[in-house]
OpenMM code with the backbone's topology and positions (N, CA, C; nanometers):
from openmm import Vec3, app, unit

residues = "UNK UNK UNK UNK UNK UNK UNK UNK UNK UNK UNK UNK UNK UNK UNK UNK UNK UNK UNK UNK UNK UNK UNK UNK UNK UNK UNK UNK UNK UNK UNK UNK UNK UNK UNK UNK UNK UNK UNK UNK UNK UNK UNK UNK UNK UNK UNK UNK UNK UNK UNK UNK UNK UNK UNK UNK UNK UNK UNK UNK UNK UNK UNK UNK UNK UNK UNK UNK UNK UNK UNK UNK UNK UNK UNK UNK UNK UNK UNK UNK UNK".split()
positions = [
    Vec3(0.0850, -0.1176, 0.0000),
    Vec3(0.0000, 0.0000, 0.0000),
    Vec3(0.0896, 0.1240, 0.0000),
    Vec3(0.0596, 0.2032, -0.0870),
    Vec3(0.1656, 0.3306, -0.1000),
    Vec3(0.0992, 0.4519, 0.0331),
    Vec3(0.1803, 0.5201, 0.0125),
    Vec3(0.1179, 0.6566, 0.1587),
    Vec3(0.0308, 0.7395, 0.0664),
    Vec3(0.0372, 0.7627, -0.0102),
    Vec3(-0.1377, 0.8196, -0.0629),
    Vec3(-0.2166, 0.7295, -0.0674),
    Vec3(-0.2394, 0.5894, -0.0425),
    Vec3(-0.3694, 0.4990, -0.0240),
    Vec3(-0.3873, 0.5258, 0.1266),
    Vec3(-0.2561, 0.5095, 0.2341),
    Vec3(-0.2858, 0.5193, 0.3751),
    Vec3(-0.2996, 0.6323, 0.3927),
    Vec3(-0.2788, 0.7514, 0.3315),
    Vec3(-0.3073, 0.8899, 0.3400),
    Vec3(-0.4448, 0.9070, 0.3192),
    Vec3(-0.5339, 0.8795, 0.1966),
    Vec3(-0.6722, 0.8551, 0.2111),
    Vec3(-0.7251, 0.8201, 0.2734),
    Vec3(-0.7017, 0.6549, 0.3064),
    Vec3(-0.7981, 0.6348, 0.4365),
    Vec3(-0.8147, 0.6776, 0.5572),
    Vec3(-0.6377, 0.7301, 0.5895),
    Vec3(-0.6555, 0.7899, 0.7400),
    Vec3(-0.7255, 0.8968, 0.7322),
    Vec3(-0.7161, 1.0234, 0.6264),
    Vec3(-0.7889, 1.1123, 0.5992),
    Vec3(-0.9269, 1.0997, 0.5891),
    Vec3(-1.0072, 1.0090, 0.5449),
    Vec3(-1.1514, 0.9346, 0.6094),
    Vec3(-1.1871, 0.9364, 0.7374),
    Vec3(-1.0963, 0.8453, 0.8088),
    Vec3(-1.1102, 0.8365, 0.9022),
    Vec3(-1.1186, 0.9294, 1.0091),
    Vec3(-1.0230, 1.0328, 1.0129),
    Vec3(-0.9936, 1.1471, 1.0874),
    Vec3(-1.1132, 1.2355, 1.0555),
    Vec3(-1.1739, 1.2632, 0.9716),
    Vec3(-1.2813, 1.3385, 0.9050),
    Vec3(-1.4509, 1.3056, 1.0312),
    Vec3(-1.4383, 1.1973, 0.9831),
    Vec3(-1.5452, 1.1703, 1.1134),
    Vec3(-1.5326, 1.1913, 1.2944),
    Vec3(-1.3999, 1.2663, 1.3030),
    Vec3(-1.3677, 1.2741, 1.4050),
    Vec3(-1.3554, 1.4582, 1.4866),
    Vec3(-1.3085, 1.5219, 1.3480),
    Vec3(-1.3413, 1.6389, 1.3724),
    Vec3(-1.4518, 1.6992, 1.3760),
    Vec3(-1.4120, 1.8057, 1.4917),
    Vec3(-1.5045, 1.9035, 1.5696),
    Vec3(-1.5453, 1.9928, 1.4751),
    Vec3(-1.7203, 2.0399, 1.4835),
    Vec3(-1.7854, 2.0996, 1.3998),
    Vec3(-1.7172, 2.2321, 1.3399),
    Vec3(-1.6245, 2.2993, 1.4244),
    Vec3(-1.5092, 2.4304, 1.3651),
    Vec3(-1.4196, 2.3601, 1.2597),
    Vec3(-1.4347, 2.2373, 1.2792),
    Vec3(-1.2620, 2.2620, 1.1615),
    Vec3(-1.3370, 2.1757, 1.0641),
    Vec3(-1.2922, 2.2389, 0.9321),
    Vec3(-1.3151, 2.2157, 0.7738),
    Vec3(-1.2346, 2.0624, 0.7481),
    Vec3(-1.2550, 1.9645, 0.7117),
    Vec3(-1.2017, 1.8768, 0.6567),
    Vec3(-1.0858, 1.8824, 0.5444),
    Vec3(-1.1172, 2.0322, 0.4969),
    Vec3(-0.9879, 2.1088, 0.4215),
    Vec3(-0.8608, 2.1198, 0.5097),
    Vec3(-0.8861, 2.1239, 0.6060),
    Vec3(-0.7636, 2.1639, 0.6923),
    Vec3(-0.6956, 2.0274, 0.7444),
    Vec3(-0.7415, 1.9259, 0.6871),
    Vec3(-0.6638, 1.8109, 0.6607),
    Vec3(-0.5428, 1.7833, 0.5971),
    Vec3(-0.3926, 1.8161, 0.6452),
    Vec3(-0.3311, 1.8269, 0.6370),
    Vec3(-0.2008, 1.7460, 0.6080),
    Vec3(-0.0671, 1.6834, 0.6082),
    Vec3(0.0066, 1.5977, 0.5942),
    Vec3(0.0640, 1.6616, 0.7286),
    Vec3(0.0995, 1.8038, 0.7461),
    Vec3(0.1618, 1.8493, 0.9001),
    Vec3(0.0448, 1.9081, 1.0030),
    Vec3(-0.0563, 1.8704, 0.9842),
    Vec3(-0.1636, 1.9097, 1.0677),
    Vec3(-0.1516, 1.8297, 1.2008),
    Vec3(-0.1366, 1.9101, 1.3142),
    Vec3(-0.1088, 1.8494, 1.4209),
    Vec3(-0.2606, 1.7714, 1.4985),
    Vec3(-0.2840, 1.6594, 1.4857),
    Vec3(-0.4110, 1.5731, 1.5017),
    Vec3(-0.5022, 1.7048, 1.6587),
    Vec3(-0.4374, 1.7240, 1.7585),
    Vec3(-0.4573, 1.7897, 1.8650),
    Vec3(-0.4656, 1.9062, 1.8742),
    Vec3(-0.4446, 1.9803, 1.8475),
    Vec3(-0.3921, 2.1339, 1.8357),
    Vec3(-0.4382, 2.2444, 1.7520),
    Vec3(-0.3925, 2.1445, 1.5566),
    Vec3(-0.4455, 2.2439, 1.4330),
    Vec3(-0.5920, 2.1548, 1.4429),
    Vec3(-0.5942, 2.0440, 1.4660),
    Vec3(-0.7850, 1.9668, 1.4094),
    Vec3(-0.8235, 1.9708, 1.5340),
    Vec3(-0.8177, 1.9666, 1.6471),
    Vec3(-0.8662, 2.0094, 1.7938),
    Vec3(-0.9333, 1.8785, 1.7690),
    Vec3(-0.8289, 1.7743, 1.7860),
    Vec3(-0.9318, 1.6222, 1.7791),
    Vec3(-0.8954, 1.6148, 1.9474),
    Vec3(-0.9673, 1.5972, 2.0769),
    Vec3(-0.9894, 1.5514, 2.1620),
    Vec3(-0.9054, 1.3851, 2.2071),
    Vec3(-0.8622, 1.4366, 2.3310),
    Vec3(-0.7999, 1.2497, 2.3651),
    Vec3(-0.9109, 1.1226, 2.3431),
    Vec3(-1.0432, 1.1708, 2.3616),
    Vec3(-1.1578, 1.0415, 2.3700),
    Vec3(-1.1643, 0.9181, 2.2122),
    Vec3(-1.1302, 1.1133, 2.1216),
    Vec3(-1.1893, 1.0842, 1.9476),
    Vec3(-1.0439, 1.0176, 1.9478),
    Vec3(-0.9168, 1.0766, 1.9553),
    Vec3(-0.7786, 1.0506, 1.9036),
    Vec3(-0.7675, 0.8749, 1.9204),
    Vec3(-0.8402, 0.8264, 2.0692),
    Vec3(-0.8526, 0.6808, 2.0830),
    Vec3(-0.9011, 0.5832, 2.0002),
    Vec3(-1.0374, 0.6738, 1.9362),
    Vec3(-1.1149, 0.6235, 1.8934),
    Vec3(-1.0672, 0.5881, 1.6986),
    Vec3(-0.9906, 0.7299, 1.6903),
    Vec3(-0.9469, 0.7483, 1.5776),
    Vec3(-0.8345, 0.5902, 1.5237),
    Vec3(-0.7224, 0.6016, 1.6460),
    Vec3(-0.6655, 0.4618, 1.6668),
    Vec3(-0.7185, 0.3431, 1.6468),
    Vec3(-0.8240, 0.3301, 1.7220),
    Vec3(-0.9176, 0.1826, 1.6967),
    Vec3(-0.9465, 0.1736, 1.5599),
    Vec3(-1.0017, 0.3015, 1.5032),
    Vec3(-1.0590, 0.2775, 1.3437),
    Vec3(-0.9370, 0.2373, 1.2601),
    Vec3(-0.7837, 0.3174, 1.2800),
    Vec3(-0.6955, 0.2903, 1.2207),
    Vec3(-0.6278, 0.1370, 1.2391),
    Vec3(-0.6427, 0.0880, 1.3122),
    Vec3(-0.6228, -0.0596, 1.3660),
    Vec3(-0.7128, -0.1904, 1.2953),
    Vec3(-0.8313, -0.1555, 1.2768),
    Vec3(-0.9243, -0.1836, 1.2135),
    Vec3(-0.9071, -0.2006, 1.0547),
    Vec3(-0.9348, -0.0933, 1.0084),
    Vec3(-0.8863, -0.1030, 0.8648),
    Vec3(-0.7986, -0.1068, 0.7930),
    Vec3(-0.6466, -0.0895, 0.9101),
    Vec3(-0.5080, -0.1535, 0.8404),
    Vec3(-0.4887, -0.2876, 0.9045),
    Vec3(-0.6030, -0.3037, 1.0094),
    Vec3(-0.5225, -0.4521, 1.0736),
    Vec3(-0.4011, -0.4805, 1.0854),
    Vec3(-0.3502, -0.3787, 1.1717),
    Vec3(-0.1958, -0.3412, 1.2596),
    Vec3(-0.2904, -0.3109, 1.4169),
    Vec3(-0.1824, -0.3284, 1.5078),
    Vec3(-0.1701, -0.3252, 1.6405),
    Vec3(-0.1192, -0.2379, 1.6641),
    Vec3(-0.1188, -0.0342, 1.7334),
    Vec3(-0.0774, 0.0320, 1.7805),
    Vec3(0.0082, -0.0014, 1.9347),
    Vec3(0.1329, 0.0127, 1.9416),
    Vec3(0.1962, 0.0380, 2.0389),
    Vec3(0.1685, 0.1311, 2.1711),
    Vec3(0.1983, 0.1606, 2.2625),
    Vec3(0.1954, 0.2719, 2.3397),
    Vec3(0.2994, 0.3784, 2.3127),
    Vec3(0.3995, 0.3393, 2.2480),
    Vec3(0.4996, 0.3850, 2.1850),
    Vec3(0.4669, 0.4980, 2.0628),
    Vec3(0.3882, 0.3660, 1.9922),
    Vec3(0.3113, 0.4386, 1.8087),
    Vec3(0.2703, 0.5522, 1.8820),
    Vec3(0.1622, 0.5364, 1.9514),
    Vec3(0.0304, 0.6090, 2.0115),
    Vec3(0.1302, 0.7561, 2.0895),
    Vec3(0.2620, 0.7467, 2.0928),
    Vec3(0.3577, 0.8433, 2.1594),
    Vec3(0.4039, 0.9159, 2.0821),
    Vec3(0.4234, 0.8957, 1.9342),
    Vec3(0.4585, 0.9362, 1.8311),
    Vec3(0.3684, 0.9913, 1.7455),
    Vec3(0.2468, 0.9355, 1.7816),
    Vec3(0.1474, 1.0120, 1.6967),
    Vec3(0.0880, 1.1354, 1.7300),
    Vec3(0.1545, 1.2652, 1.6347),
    Vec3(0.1495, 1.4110, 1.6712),
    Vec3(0.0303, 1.4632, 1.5448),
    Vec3(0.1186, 1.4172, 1.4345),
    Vec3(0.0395, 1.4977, 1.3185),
    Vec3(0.0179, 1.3816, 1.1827),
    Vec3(-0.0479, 1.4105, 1.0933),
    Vec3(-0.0979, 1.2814, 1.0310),
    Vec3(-0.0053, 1.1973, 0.9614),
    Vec3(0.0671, 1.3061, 0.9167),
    Vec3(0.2350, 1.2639, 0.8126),
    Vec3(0.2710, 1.1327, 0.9760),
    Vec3(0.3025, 1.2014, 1.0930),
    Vec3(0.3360, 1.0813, 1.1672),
    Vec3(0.2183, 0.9397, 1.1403),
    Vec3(0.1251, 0.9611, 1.1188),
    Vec3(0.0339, 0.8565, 1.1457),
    Vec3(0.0876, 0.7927, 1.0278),
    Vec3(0.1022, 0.8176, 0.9334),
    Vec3(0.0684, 0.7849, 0.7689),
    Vec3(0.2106, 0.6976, 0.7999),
    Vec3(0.3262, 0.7264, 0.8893),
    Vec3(0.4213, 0.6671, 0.8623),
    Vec3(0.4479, 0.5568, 0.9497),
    Vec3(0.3797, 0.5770, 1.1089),
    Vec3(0.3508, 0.4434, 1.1617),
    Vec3(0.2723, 0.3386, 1.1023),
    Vec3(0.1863, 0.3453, 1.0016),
    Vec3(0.1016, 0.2978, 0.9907),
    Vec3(0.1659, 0.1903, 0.8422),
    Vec3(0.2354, 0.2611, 0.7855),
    Vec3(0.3327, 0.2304, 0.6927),
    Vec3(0.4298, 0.1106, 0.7269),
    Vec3(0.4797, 0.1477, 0.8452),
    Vec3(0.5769, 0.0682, 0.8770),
    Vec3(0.5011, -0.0628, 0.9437),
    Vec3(0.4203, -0.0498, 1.0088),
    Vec3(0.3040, -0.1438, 1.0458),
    Vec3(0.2831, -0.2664, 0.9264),
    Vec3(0.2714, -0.2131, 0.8747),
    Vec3(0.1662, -0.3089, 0.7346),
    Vec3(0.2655, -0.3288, 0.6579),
] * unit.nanometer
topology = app.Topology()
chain = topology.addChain("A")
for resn in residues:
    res = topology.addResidue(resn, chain)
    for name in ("N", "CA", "C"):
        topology.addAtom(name, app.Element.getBySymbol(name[0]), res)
């Protein structure tokens, strides 16, 4: 799977997660998941589970330490699979 296929889906995924202020435009490669998309610790969990799910990879506590902004996700998720 190349990082624009895992870039899409995570970008799916994350989409259902943001708060009614932020545009799905502002979906970013350096968009900080917390901060620039104001995704919440509850959703960010939740966001994980979905990503676990549809790459069928196992997040670390480690991954989950590293995951700041989506470019990070796109690349744990990479190395995962």
């Amino acid at each position: 799977m190349t990082e624009k296929e895992i870039y899409t889906k995570l970008e799916n995924i994350i989409r259902d997660y943001l708060p009614e202020d932020v545009s799905a435009e502002n979906i970013q490669p350096d968009s900080d998941l917390t901060k620039e998309l104001n995704i919440n610790s509850s959703h960010l969990v939740d966001i994980v589970l979905d990503v676990e799910d549809t790459f069928q990879i196992a997040l670390t506590n480690d991954d989950m330490e590293q995951l700041h902004t989506v470019k990070d996700a796109v690349r744990i998720i990479k190395n995962k699979i």
